[in-house]
LUMSEVEX-923418 format. One line per 3 residues: number of its first residue (from 1); their letters; for each residue x, y, z of N, C-alpha, C, O. Coordinates in steps of 0.001 Angstrom, whole numbers, plus 524288, in hexadecimal, padded with zeros to 5 digits. Layout:
BEGIN
NUM) A) X/Y/Z/X/Y/Z/X/Y/Z/X/Y/Z  ...
# end
This chain:
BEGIN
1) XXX) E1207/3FD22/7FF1C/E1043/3FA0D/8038E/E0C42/3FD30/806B1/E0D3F/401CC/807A1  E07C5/3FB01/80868/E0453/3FD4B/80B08/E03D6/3FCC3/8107A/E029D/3F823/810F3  E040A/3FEA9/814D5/E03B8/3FF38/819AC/DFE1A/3FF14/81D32/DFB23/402B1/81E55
4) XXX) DFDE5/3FA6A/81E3D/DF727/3F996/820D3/DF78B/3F8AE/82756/DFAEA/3F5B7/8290E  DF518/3FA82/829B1/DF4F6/3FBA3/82D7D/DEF5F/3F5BF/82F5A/DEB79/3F48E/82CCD  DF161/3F35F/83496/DEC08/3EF8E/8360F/DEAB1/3EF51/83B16/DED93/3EC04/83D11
7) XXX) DE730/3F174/83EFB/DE434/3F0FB/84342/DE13C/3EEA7/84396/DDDCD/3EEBB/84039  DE0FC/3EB6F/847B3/DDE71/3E7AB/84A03/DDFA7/3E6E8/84F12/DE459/3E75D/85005  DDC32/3E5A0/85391/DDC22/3E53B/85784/DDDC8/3DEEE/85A0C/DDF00/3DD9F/85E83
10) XXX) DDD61/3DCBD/8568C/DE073/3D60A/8559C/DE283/3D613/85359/DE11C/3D71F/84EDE  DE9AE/3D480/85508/DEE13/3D0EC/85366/DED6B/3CD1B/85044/DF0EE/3CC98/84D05  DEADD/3CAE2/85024/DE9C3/3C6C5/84D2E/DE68A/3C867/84854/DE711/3C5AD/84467
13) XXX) DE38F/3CC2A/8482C/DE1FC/3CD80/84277/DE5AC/3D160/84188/DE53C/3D237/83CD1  DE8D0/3D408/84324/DEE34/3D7A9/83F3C/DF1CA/3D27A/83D58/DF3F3/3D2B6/8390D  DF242/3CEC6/83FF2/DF565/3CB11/83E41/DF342/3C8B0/8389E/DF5B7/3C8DA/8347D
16) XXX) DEF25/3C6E4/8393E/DEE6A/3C4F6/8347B/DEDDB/3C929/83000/DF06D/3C852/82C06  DEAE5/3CD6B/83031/DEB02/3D1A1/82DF2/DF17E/3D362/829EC/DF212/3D503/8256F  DF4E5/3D230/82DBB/DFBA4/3D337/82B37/DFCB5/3CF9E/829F1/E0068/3CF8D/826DE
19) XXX) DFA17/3CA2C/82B84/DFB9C/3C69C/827B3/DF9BB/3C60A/82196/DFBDE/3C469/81D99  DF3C8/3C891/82305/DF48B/3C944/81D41/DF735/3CC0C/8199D/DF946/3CA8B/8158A  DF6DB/3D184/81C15/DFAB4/3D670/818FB/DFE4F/3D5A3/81777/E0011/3D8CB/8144A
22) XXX) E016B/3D106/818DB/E0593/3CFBA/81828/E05EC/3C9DC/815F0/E09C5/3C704/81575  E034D/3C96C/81558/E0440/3C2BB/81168/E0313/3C399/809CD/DFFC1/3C66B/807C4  E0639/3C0D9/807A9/E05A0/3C233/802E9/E0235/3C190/7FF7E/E02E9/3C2FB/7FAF4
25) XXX) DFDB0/3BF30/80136/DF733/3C08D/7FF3A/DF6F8/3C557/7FF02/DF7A9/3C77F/7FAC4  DF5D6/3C886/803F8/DF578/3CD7A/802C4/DF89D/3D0E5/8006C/DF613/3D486/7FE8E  DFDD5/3D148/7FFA5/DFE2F/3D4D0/7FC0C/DFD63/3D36A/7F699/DFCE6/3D6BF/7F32A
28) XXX) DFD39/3CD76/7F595/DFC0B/3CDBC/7EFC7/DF5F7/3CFE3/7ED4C/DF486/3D001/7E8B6  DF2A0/3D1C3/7F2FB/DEE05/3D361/7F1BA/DEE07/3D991/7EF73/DEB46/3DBBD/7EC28  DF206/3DB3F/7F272/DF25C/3E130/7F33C/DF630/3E368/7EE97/DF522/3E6E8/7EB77
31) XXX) DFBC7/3DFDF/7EF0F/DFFAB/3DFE0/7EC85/E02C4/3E478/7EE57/E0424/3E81E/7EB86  E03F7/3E3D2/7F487/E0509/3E6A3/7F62B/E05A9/3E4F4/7FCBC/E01FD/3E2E4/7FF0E  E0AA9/3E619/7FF49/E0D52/3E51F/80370/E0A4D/3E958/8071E/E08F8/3EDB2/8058F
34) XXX) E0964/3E74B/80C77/E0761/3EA2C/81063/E0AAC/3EAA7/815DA/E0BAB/3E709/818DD  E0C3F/3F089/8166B/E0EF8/3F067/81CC7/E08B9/3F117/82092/E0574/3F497/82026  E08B2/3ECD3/823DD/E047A/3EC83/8275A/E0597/3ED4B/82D59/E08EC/3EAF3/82FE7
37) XXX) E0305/3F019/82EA9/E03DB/3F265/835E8/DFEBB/3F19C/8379B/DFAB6/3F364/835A9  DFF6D/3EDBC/83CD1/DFAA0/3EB5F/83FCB/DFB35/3EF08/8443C/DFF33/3F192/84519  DF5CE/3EF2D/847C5/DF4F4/3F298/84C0B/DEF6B/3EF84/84E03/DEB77/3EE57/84B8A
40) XXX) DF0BA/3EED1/852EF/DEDEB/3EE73/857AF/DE9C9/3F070/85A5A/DE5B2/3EF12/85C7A  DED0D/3F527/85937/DEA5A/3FB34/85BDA/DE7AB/3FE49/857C3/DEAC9/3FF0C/8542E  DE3B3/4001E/856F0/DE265/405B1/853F1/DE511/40A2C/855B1/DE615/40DA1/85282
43) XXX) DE652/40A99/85A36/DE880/40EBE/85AFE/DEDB9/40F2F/85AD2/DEF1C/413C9/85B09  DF2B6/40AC5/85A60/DF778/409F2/85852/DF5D4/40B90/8511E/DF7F0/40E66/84DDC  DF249/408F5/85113/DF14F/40875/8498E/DF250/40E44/8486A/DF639/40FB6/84603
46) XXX) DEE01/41219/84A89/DEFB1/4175B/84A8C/DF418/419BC/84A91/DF62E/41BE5/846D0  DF5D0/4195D/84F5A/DFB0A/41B92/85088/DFEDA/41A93/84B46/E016D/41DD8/848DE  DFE37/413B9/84A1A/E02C0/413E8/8463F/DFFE2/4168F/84170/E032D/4164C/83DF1
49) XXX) DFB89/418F1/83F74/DF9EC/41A8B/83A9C/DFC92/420F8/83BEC/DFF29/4239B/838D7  DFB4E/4221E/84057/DFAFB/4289A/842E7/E0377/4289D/84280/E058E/42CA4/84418  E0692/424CC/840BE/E0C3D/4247D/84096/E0F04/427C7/83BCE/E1350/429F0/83BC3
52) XXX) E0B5E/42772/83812/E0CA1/42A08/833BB/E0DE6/42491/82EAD/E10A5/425C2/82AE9  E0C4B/4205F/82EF5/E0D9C/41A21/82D44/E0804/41A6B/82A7D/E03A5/41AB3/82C79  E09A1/41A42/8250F/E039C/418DE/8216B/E0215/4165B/81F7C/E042A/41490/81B8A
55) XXX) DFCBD/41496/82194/DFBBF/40EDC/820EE/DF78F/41007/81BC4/DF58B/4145A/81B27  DF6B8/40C16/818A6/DF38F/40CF5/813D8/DF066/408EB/81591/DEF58/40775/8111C  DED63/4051D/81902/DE99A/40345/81981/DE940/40298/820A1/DECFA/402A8/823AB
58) XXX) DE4F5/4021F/82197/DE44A/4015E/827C9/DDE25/3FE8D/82899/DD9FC/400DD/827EE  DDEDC/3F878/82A59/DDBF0/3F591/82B82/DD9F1/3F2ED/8328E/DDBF4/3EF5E/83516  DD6AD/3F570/83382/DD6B4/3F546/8392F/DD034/3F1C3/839FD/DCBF2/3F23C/837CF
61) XXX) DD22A/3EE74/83E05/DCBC0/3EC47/84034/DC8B9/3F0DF/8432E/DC9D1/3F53C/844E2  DC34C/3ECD1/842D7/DBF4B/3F160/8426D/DBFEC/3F006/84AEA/DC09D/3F319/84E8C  DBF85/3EC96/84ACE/DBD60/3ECFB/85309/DC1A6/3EC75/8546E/DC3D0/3E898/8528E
64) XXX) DC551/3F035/858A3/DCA9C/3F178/85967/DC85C/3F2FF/85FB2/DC44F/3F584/8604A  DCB7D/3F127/8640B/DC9D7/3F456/86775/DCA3F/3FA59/8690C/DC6FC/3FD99/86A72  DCF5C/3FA71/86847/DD222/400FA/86846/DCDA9/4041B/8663C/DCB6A/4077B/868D2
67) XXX) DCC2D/40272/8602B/DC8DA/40797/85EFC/DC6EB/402CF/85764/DC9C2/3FFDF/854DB  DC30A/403E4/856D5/DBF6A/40135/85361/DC49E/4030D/84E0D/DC849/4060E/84EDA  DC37C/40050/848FC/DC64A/40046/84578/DC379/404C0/840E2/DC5D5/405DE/83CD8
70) XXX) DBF93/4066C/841DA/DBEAD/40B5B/83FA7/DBF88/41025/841DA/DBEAA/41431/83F67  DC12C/41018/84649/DC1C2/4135C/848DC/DC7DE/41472/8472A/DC973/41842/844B2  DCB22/40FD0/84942/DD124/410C7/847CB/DD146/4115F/840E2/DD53A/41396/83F44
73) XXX) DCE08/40FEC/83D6F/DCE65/410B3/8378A/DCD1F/4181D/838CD/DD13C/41A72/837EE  DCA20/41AB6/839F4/DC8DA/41DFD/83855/DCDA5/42194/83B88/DCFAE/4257E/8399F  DCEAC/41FCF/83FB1/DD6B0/42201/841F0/DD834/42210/83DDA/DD8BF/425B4/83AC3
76) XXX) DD8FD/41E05/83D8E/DDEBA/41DA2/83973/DDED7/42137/83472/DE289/423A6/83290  DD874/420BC/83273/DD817/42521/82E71/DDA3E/42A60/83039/DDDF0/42C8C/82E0A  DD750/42C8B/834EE/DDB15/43139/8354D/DDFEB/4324E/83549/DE166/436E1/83522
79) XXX) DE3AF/42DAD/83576/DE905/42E16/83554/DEA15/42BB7/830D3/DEC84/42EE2/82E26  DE96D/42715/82E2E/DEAB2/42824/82868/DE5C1/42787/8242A/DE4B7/42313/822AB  DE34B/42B17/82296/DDE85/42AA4/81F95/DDFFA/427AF/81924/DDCE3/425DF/815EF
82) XXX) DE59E/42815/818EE/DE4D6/424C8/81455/DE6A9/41EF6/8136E/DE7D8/41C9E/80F66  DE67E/41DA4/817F6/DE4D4/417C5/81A0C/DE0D9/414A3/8180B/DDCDC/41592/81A90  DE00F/41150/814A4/DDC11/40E65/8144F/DD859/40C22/81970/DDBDA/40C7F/81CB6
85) XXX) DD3E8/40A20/81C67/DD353/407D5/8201C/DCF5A/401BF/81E6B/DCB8D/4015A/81B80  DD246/3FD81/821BF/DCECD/3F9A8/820E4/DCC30/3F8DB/827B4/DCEA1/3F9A3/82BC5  DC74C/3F751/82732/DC60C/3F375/82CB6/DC5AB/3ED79/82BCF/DC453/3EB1C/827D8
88) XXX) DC792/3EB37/831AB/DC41A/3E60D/83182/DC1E5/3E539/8362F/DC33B/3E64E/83AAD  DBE72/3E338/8346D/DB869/3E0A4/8391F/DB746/3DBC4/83666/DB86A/3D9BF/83230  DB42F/3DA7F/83B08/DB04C/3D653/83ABF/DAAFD/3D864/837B2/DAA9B/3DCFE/83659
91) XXX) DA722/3D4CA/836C6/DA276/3D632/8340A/D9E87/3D9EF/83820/D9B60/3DCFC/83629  D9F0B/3D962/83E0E/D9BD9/3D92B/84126/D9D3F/3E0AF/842B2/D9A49/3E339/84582  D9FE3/3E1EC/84159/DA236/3E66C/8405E/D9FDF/3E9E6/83D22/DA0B7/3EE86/83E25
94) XXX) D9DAA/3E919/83A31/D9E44/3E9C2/833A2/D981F/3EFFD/832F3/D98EF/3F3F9/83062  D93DF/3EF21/83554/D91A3/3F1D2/8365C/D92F3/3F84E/83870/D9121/3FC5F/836A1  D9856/3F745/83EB2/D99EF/3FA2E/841C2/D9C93/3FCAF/83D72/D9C34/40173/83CEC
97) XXX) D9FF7/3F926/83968/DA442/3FBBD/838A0/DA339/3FF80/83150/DA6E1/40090/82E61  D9D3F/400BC/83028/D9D6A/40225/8293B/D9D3C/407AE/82B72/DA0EA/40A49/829C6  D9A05/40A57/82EC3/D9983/40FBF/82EED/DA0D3/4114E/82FEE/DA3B3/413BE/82CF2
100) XXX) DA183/41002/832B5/DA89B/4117C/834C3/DAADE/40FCE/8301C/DAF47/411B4/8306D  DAAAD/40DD7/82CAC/DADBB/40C12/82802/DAECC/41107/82704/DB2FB/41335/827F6  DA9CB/41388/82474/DAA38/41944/820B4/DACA3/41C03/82332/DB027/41E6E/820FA
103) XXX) DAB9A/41CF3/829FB/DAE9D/421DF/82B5A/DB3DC/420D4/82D35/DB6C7/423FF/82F57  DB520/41A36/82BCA/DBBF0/41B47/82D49/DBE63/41A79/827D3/DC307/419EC/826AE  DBA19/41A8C/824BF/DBD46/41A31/81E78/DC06B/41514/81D61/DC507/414C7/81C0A
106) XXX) DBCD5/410FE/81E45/DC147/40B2F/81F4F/DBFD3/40A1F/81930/DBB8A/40B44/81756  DC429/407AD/8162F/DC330/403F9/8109D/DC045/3FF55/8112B/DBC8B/3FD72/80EC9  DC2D3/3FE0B/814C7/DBEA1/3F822/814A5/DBD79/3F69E/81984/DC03C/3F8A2/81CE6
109) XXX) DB9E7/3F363/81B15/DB8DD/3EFD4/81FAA/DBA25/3E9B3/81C9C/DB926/3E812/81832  DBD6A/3E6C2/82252/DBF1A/3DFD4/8215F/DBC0E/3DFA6/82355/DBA36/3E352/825D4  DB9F6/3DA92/822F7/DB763/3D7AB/82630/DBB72/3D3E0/827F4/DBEDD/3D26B/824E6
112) XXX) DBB08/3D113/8301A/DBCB2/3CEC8/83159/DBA1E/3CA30/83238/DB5A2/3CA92/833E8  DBC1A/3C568/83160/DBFA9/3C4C9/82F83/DC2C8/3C60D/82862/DBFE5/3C5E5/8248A  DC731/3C6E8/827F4/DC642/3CA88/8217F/DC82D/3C4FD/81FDB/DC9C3/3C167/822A3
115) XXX) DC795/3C549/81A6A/DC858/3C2AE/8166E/DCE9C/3C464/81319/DCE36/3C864/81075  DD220/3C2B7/81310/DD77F/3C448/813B6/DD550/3C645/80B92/DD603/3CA8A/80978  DD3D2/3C356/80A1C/DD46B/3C60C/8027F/DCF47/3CD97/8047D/DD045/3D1CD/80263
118) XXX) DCCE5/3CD3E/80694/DCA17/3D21F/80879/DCC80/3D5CE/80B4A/DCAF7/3DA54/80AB8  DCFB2/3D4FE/80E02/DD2E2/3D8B7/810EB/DD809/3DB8A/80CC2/DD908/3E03E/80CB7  DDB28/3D6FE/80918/DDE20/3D72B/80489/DDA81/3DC72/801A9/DDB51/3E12E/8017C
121) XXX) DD74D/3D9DE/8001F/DD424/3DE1C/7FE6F/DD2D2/3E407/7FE87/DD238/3E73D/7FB00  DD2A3/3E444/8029A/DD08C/3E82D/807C5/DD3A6/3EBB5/80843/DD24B/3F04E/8089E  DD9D6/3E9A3/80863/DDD8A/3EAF0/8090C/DE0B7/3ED92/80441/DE2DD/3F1C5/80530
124) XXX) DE132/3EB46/7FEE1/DE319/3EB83/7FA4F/DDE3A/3F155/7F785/DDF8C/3F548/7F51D  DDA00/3F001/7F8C1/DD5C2/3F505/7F6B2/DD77F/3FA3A/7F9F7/DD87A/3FE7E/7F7F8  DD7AB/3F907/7FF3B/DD68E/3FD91/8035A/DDE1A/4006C/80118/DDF5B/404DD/7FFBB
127) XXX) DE021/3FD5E/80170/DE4DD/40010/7FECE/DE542/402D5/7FAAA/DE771/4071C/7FAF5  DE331/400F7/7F5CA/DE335/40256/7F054/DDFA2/407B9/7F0BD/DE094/40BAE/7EE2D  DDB3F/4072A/7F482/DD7EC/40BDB/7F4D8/DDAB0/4102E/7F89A/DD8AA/41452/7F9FA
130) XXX) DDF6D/40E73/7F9E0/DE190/413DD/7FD86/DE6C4/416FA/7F95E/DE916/41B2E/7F9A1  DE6F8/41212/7F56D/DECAE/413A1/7F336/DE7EC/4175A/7EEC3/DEA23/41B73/7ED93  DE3E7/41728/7ECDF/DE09D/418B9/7EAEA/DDF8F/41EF8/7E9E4/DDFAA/42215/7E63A
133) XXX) DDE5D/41EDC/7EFEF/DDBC5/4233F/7F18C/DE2E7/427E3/7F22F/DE3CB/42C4F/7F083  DE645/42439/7F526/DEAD7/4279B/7F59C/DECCB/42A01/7EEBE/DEE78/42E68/7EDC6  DEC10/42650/7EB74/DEDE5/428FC/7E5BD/DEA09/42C1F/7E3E3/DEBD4/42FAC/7E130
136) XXX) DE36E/42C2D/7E480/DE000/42FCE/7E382/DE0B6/434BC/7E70E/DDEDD/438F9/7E5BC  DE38D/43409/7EBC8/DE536/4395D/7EE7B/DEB62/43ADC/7ED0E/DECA7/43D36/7F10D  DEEE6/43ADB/7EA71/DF2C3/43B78/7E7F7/DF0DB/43DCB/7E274/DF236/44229/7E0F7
139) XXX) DEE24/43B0A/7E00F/DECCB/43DEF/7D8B4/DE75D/44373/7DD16/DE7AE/44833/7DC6A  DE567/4423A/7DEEF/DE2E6/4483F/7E195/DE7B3/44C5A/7E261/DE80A/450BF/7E075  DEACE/44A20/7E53E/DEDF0/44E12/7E673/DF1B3/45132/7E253/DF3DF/4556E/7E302
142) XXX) DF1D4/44DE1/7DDDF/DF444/44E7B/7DAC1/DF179/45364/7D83D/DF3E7/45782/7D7BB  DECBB/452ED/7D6CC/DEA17/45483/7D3AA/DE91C/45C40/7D73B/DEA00/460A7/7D584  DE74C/45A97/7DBAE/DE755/45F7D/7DE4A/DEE2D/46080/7DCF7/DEEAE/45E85/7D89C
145) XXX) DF1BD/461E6/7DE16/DF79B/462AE/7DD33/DF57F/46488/7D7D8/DF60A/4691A/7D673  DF408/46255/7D60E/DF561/4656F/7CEFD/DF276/46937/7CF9F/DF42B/46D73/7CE1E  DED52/4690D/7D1F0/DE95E/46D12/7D0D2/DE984/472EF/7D4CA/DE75C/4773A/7D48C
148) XXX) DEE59/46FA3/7D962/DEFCB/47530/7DC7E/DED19/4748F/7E1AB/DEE7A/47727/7E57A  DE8F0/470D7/7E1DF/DE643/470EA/7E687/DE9FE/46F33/7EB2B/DE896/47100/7EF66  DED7D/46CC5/7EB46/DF01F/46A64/7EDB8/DF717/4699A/7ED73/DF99E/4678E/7E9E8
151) XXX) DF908/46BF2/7F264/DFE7F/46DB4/7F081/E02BB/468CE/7F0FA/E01A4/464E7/7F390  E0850/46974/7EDDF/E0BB9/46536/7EEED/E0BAB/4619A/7F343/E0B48/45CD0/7F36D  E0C43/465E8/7F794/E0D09/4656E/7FD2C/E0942/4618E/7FFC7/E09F9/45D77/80234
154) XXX) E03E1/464FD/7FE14/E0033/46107/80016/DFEB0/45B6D/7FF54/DFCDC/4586B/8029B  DFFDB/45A87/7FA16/E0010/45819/7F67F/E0463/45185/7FA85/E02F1/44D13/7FBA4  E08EE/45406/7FB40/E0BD6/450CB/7FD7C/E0B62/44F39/80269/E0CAC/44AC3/803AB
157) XXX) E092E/45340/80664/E06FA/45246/80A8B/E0445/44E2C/80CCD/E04E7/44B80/810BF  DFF1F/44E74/80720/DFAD3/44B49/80795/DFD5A/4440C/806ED/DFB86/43FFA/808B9  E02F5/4453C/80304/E051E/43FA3/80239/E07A3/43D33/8072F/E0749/43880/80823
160) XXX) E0A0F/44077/80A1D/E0CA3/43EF7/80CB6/E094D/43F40/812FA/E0BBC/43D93/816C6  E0606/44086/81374/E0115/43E46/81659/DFE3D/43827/814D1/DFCE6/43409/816E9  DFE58/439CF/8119E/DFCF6/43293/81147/E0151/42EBF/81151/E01CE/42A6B/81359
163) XXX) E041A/43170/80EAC/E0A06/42C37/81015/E0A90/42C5B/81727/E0A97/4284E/819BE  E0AD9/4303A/818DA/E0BFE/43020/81D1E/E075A/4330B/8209E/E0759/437CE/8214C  E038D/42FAE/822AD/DFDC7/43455/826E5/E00C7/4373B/82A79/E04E4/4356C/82C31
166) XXX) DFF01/43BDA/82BDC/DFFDC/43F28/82E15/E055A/440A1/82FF2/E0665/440BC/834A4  E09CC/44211/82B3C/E0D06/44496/82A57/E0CFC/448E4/82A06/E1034/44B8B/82C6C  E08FC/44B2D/826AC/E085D/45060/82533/E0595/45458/82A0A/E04EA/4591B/829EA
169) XXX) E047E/4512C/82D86/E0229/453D2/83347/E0510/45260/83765/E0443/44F3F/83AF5  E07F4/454A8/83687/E0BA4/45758/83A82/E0B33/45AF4/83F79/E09B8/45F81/83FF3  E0C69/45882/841D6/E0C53/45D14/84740/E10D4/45FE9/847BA/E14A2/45DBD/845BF
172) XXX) E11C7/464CD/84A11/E1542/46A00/84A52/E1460/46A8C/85011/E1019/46AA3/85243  E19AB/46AF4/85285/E1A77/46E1D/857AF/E1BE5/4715C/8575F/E1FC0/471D2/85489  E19E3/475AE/859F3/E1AF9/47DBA/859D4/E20BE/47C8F/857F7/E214E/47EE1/853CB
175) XXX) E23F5/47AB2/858EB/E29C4/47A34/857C0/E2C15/477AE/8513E/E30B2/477D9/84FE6  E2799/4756F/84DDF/E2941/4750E/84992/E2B54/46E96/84895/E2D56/46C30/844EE  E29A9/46D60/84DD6/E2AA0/466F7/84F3D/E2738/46292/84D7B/E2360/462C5/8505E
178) XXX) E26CE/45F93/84AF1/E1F63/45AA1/849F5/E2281/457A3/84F87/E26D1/45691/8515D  E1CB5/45742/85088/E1B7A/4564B/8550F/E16FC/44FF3/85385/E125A/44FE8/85239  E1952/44D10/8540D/E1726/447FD/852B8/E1575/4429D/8579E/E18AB/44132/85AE8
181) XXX) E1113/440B9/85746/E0D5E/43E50/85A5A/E0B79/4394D/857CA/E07B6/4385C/854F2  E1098/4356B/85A5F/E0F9F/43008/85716/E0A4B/42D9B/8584E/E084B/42B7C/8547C  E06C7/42D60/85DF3/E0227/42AB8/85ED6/DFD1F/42D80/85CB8/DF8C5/42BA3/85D90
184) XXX) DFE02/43301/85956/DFBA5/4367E/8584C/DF6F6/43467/855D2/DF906/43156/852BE  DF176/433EC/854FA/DEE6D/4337F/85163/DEA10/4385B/84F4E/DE966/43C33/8521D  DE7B9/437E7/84B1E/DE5D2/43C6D/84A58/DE0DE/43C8F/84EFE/DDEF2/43889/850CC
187) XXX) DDF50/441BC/85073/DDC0E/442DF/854B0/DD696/44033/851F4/DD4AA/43D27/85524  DD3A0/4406A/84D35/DCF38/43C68/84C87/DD055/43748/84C31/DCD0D/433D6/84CE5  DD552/43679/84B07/DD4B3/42EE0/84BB9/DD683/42E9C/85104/DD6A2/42A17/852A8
190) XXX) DD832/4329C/854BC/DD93D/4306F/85B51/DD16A/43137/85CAC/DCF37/42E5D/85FDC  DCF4B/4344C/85A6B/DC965/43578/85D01/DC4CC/430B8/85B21/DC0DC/42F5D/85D89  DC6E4/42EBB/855D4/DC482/42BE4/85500/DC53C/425DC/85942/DC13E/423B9/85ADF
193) XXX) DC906/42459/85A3B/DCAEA/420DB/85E17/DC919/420B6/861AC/DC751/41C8E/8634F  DC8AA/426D1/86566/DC559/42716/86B70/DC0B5/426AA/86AE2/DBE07/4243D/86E0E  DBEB8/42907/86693/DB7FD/4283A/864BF/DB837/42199/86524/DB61E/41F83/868EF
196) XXX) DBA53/41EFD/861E1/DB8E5/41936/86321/DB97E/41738/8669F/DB64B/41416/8685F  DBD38/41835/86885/DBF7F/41612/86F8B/DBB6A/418FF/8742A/DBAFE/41765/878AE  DB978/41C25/872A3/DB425/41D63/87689/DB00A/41B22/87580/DACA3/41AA5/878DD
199) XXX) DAF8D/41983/87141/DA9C6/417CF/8706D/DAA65/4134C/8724B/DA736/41163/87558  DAE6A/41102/870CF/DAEDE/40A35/874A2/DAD2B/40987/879C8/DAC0E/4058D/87C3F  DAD2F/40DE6/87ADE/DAE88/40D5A/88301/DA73A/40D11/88507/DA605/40CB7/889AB
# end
């Protein structure tokens, strides 16, 4: 089961959005059941990515007031980079939004209004290309392990970082204590946020 994460700044488009995820068109596209978590906020969206909860796709609109949807795509990367990312916009967008594509590393741009067999789509590729890339980084790792470059340890580390983001970074109090910070986000996806939230003003 895959875990997709959906932001939007309208109720009414997460609604329909889970209605699709959840009607049995779509999984017979995918062939495959989806746990789906809607958000309001970009900055709740965070928090719950920054929880240690791993989401394998994250689809956010592009004009959000809180903070633009490339902006929160390229957050979220810092907290889970092996996240797939989708946007959706309107056409009128579409100019603003190709240079920011590359540097938030998004799979695809929707167009709004989407076309429910295009989003299926969108959705079923951007997956297959994360389960992809995660088994081409498993036979790497494999291969370093044989050749010595890379030890057991690390080896498992790296797995259990992606099953779970930022486990393996841990905080230590002088006392031998983890010291843990549920609203915590990483310091470039909190900088990237004020950078956008200033430029608004």
């Amino acid at each position: 089961m895959y875990r997709i994460m959906l932001v939007d700044d309208e109720q009414n488009i997460l609604n329909a959005l889970r209605r699709l995820f959840t009607s049995s068109a779509f999984h017979e596209a995918g062939g495959e059941k989806y746990q789906v978590e809607t958000f309001v906020s970009p900055r709740l969206a965070l928090q719950r990515a920054g929880d240690g909860v791993t989401f394998d796709l994250v689809i956010s609109d592009y004009r959000m007031p809180e903070m633009d949807g490339v902006v929160f795509l390229k957050a979220f990367r810092q907290v889970q980079p092996h996240a797939e990312r989708l946007i959706l916009s309107g056409y009128a967008d579409l100019e603003a939004l190709v240079g920011a594509i590359n540097e938030a590393q998004i799979f695809r741009f929707i167009a709004k209004p989407w076309h429910d067999y295009e989003l299926k789509s969108a959705v079923v590729q951007a997956l297959a290309h994360r389960d992809l890339l995660r088994d081409n980084q498993r036979l790497a790792d494999q291969v370093r392990l044989q050749s010595g470059t890379i030890s057991k340890q690390e080896m498992a580390l790296r797995r259990l970082e992606e099953e779970s983001p930022g486990i393996t970074k841990v905080h230590w109090g002088e006392d031998g204590s983890v010291i843990f910070d549920d609203a915590e986000l990483s310091d470039s996806a909190a900088q990237e946020a004020d950078k956008w939230l200033k430029s608004t003003k």
